[in-house]
C-alpha positions as CSV (number, residue, x, y, z in Angstrom):
1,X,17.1,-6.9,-0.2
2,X,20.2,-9.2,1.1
3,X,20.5,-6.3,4.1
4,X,16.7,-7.1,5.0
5,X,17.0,-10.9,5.0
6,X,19.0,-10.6,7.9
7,X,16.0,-9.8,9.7
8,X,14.3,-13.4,8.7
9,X,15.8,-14.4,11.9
10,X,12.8,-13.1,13.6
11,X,10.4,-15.2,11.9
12,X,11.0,-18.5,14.2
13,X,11.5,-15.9,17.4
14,X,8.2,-14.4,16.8
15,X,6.6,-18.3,16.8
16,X,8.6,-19.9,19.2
17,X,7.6,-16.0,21.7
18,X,4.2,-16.8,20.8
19,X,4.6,-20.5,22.2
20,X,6.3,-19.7,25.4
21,X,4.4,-16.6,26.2
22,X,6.6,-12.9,25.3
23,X,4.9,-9.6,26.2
24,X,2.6,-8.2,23.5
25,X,4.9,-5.7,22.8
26,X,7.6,-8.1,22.3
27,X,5.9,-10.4,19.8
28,X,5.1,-7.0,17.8
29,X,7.9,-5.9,17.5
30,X,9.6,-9.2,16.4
31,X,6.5,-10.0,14.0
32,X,7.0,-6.9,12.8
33,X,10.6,-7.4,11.9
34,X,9.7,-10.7,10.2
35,X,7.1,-9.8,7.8
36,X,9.2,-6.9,6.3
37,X,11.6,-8.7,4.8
38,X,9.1,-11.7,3.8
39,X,7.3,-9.5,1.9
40,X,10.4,-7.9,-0.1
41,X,10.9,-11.8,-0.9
42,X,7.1,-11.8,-1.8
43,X,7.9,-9.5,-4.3
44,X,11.2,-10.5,-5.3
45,X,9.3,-13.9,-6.5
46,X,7.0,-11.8,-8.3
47,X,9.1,-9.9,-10.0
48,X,11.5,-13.0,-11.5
49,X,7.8,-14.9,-12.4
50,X,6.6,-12.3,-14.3
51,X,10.2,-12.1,-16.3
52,X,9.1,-15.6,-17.4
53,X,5.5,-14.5,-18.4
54,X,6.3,-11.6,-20.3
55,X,5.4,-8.2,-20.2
56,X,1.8,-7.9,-19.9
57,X,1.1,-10.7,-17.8
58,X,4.5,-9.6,-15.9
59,X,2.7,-6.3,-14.9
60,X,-0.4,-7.8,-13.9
61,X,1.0,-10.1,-11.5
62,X,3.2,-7.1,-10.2
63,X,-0.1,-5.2,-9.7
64,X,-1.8,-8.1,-8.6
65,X,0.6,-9.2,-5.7
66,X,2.3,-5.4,-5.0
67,X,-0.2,-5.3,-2.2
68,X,-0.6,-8.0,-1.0
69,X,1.1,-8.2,2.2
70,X,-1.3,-5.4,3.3
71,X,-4.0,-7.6,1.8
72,X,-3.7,-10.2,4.5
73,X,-2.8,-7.8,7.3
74,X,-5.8,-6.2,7.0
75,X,-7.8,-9.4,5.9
76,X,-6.9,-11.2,9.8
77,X,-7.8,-7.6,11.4
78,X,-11.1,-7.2,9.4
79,X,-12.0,-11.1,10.3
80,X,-11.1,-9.8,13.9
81,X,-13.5,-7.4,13.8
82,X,-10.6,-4.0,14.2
83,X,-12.7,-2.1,11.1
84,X,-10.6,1.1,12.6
85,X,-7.6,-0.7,12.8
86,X,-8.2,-2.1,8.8
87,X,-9.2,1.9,7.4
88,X,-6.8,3.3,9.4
89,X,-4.2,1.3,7.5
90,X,-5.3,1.5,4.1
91,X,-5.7,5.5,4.6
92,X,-2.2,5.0,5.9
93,X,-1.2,3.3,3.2
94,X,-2.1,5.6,0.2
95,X,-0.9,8.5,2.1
96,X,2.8,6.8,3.0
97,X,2.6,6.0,-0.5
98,X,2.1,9.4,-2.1
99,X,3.9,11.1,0.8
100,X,7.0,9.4,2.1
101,X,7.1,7.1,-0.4
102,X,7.0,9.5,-3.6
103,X,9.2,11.8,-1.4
104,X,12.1,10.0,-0.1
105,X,12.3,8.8,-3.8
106,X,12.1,12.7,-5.3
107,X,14.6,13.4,-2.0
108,X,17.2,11.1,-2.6
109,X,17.4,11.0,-6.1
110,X,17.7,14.8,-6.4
111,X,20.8,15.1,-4.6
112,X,22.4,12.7,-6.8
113,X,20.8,14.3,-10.0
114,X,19.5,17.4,-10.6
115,X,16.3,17.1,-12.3
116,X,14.7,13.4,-13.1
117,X,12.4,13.2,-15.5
118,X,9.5,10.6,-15.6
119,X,6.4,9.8,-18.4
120,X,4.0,12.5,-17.9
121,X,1.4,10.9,-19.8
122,X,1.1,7.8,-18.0
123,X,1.8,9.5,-14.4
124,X,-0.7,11.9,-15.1
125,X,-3.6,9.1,-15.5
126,X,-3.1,7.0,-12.3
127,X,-3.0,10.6,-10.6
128,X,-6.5,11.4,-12.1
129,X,-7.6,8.0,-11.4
130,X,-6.6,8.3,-7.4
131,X,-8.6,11.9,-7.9
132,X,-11.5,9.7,-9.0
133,X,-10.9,7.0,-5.8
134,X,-10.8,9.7,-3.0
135,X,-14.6,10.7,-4.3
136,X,-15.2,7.4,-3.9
137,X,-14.3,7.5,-0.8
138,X,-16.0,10.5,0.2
139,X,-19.2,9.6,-0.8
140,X,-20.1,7.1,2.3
141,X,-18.8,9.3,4.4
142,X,-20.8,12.7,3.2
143,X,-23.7,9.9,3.4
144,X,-23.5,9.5,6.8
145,X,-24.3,13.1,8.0
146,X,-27.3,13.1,5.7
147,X,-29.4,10.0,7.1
148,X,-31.3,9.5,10.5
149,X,-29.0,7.0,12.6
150,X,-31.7,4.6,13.1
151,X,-31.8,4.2,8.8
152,X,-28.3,4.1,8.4
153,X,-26.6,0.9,9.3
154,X,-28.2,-0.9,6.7
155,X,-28.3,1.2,3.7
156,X,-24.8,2.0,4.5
157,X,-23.7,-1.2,4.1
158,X,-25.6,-1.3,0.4
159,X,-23.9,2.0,-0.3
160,X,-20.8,0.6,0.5
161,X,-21.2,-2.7,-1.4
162,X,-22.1,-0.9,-4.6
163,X,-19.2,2.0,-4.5
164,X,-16.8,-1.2,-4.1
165,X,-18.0,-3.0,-7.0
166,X,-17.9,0.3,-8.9
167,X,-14.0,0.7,-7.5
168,X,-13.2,-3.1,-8.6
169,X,-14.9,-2.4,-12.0
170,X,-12.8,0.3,-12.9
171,X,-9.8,-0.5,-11.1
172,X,-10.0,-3.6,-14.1
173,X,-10.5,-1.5,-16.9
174,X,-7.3,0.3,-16.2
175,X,-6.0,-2.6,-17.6
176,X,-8.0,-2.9,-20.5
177,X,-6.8,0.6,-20.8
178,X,-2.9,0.6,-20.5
179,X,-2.7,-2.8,-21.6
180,X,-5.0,-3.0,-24.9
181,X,-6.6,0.2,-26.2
182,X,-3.7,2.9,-25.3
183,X,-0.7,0.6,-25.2
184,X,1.5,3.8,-26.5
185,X,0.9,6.1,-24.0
186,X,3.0,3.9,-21.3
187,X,5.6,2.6,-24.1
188,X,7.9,4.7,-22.4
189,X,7.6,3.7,-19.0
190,X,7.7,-0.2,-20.3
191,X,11.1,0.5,-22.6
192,X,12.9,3.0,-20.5
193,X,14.5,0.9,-17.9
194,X,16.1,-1.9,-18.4
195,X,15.0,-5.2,-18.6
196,X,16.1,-7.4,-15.4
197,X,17.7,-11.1,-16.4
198,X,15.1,-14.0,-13.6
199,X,17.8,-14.0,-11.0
200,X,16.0,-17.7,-10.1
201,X,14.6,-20.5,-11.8
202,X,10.4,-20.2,-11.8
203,X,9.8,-22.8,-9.6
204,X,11.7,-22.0,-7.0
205,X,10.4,-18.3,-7.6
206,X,6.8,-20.1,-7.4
207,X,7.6,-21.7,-4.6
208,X,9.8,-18.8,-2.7
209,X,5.7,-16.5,-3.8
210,X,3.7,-19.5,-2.0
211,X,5.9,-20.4,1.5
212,X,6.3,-16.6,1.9
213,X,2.3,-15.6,1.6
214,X,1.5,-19.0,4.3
215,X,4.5,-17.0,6.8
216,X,3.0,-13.5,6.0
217,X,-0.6,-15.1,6.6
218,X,1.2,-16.9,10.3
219,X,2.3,-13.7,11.3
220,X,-0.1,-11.6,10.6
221,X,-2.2,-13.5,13.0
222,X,0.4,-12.7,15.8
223,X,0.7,-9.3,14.7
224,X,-2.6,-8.4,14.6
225,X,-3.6,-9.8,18.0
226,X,-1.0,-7.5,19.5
227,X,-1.9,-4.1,18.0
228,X,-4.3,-3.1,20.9
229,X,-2.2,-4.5,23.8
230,X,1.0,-2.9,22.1
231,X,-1.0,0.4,21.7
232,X,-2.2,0.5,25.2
233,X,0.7,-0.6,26.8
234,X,2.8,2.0,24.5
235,X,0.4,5.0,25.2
236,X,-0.4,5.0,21.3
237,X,-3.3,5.9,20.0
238,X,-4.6,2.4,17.7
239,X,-5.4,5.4,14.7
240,X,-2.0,6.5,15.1
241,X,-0.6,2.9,14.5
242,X,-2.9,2.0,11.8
243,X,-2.2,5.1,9.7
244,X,1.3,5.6,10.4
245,X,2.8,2.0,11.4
246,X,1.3,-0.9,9.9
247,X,1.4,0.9,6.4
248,X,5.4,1.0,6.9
249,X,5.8,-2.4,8.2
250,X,3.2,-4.0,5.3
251,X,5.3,-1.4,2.4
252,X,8.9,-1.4,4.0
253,X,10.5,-3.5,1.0
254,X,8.2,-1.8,-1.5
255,X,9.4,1.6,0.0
256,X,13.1,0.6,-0.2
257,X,12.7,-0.4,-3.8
258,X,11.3,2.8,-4.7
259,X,14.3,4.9,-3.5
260,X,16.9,2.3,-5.2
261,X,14.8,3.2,-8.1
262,X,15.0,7.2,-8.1
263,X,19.0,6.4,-6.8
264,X,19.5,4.4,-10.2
265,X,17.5,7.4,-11.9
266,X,15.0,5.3,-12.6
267,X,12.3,7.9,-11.5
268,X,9.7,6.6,-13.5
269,X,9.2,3.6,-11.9
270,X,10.3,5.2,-8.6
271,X,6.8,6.7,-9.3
272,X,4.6,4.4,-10.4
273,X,5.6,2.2,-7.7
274,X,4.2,5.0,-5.1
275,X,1.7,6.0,-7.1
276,X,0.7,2.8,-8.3
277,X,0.7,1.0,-5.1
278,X,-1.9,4.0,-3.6
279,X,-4.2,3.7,-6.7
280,X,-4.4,-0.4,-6.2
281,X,-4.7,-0.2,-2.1
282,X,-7.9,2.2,-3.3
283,X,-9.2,0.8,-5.9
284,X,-8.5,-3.0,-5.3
285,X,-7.6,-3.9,-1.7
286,X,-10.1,-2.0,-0.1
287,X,-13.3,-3.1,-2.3
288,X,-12.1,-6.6,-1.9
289,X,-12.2,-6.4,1.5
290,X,-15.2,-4.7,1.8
291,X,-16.6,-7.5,-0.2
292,X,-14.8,-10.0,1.9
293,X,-16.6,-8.7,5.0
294,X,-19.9,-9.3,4.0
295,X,-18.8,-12.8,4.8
296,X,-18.1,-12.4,8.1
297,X,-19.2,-9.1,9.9
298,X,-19.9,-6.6,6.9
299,X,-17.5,-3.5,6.9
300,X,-18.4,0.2,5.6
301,X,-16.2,2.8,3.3
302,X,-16.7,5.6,5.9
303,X,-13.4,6.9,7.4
304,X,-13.3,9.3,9.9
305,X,-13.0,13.1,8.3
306,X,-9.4,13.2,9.1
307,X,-8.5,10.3,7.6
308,X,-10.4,11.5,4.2
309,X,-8.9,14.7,4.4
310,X,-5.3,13.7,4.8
311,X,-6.0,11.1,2.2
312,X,-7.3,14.1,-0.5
313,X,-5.0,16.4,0.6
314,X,-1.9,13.5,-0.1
315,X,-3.8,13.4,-3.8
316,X,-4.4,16.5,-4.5
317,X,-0.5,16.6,-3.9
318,X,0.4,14.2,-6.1
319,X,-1.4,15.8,-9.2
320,X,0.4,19.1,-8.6
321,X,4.0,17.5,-8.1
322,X,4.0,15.2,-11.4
323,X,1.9,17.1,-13.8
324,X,5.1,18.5,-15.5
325,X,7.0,15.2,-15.8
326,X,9.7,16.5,-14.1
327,X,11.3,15.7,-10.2
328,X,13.5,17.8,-7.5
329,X,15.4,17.6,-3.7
330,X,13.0,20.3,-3.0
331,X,9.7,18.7,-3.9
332,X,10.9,15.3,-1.9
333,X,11.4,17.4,1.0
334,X,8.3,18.9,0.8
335,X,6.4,15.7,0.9
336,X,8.2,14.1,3.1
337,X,7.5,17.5,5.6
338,X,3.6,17.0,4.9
339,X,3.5,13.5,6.2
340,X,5.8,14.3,9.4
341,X,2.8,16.7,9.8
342,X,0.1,14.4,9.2
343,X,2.0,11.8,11.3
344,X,2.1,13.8,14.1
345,X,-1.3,14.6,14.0
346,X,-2.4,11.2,14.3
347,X,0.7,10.8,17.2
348,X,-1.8,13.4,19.5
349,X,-4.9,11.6,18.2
């Protein structure tokens, strides 16, 4: 984290750019370079306030704010009206997650060990549960190719209002779940590392969470407003950016805390932080926003069939990797191979 505040010195370039004019390019690559470390102090302040708060609360405010930088990127592109832009990255997103994520952490943590082991029982449910989240992203789509065009704008937009509510519901009884009525089945993944001392007082940790959401939210503005020209000008396709580089930018410090995890052989958080982070973008960030848009212009759950494919594929991945508890080099390589694949798919989009 101390390596990737050095790049905070890009946060008053990016504004004082946008004030005296820099190319589009320019001001994305420099907003770019600011929100990554903003949000690894985003989380950072998280992390110390829910040491204060205790365990249960501690992990719901993880939960609550792991995503949120991606949150408000796609929030200012949604409001923009860049729906592609906004599924693109949340497809992005989950498969980063599961994919590069998951796989740099299995990849670097096998050369130093082994074999790692992680909590198969508790794995093995948010695995099932993103199972359950690509159906529910399949179903608008499939929809789609069964109505007359003329019928479908509107009843697509109900469709998509009631599979996000459905998403939201259940993405709140995992909690009531892990939290209340089967409490021992992730004993082990709350007791095996150890506990981290509040490396700041709360209010500055309160205060550190609140001045870097209002710069995220600044940025993301500037950001934003320079995908398309940046695209154009770059001869990249705007699905290829969504999927593959706003996901990295919005997860950067979230990805680097993952592969310090598996490093420390800490592979069950290493996981639950990329598998985790998919499930919530899923099952939390994309209904919200869905619900969000019906405020402004109202935004469907259909992704192009690429997009779900790669997205079910990534899953489907997952589920076979962790369901015997147990990590490799290999398997991290694999992974990592898949989503250079998928990557440069989207590259020749």
């Amino acid at each position: 984290m101390k390596y990737l505040s050095i790049l905070l010195i890009f946060l008053p370039i990016t504004i004082i750019g946008k004030l005296v004019g820099f190319s589009e390019t320019l001001l994305f690559v420099f907003s770019a370079l600011a929100i990554i470390p903003l949000a690894g102090l985003m989380g950072k302040s998280t992390d110390v306030i829910a040491c204060f708060c205790g365990q249960r609360i501690g992990g719901l405010l993880n939960a609550t704010f792991g995503n949120a930088t991606e949150l408000i990127i796609a929030f200012v592109a949604m409001k923009a009206g860049m729906f592609d832009v906004v599924k693109a990255s949340l497809a992005g997103s989950v498969i980063g997650n599961i994919l590069l994520v998951l796989g740099m952490s299995m990849l670097a943590g096998g050369i130093k060990y082994k074999t790692q082991y992680f909590n198969r029982n508790s794995i093995n449910i948010t695995a099932s549960m993103l199972l359950l989240a690509v159906l529910g992203l399949s179903i608008p789509a499939i929809f789609t190719h069964t109505m007359p065009e003329r019928a479908l704008t509107t009843q697509l937009e109900g469709l998509s209002v009631i599979v996000a509510a459905l998403m939201l519901l259940v993405y709140i009884m995992q909690f009531v779940f892990s939290f209340v009525t089967h409490r021992s089945l992730y004993e082990e993944t709350l007791t095996s590392d150890d506990e981290d001392e509040p490396t700041m007082r709360l209010p500055v940790a309160i205060g550190l969470l609140v001045a870097s959401t209002i710069c995220i939210a600044v940025l993301s503005e500037i950001f934003v407003g320079t995908i398309e020209p940046m695209a154009e000008s770059a001869g990249l396709s705007t699905a290829f950016v969504g999927i593959i580089l706003v996901p990295i930018i919005g997860n950067a410090a979230e990805h680097s805390s993952a592969i310090l995890m598996a490093v420390k052989n800490k592979m069950n958080a290493a996981v639950e932080i990329a598998l985790g982070s998919s499930l919530q973008i899923i099952l939390f960030v994309m209904p919200v926003l869905v619900l969000l848009s019906l405020f402004f212009q109202p935004m469907s759950i259909v992704f192009t069939p690429f997009e779900i494919v790669s997205v079910a594929a990534s899953v489907l991945i997952a589920n076979l990797v962790t369901s015997d508890g147990e990590s490799n080099w290999l398997e991290g390589l694999q992974l990592v191979v898949v989503y250079i694949m998928i990557g440069a798919a989207f590259f020749f989009v």
